[in-house]
N, C-alpha and C positions, 0 to 999 in steps of 0.2 A: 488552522489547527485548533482543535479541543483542546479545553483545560477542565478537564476532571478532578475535582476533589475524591481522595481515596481514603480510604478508614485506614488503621494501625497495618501494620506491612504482614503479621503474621491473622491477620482475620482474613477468613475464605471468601468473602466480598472482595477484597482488598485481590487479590489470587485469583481470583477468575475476572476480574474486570480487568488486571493488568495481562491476564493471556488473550483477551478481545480486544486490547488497544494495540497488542500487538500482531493479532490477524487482521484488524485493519489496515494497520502499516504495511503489513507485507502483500497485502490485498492494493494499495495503493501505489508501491514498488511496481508490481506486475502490469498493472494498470499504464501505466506509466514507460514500462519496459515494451509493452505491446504497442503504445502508439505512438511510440519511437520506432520500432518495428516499421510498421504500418506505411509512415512519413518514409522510411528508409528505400523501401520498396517501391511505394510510390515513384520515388524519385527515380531507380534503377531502372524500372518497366517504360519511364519516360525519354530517360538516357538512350535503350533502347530504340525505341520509336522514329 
């Protein structure tokens, strides 16, 4: 994980870098939720087989 130093909470620096730490986050959720995914099926299609 980052650690970002961030300016006073109501400067517009401060506001748009905490809305890009949070579309990374959710950008790395997804990430994450896909390949688990991925692994899941994997293993399904194998069960299969």
């Amino acid at each position: 994980m980052k650690v970002v130093h961030l300016s006073h909470d109501d400067d517009p620096r401060n506001t748009e870098a905490r809305l890009g730490i949070e579309r990374r986050n959710q950008l790395t959720r997804v990430r994450t939720l896909l390949a688990t995914t991925v692994e899941l099926l994997l293993e399904a299609a194998n069960t299969l087989d």
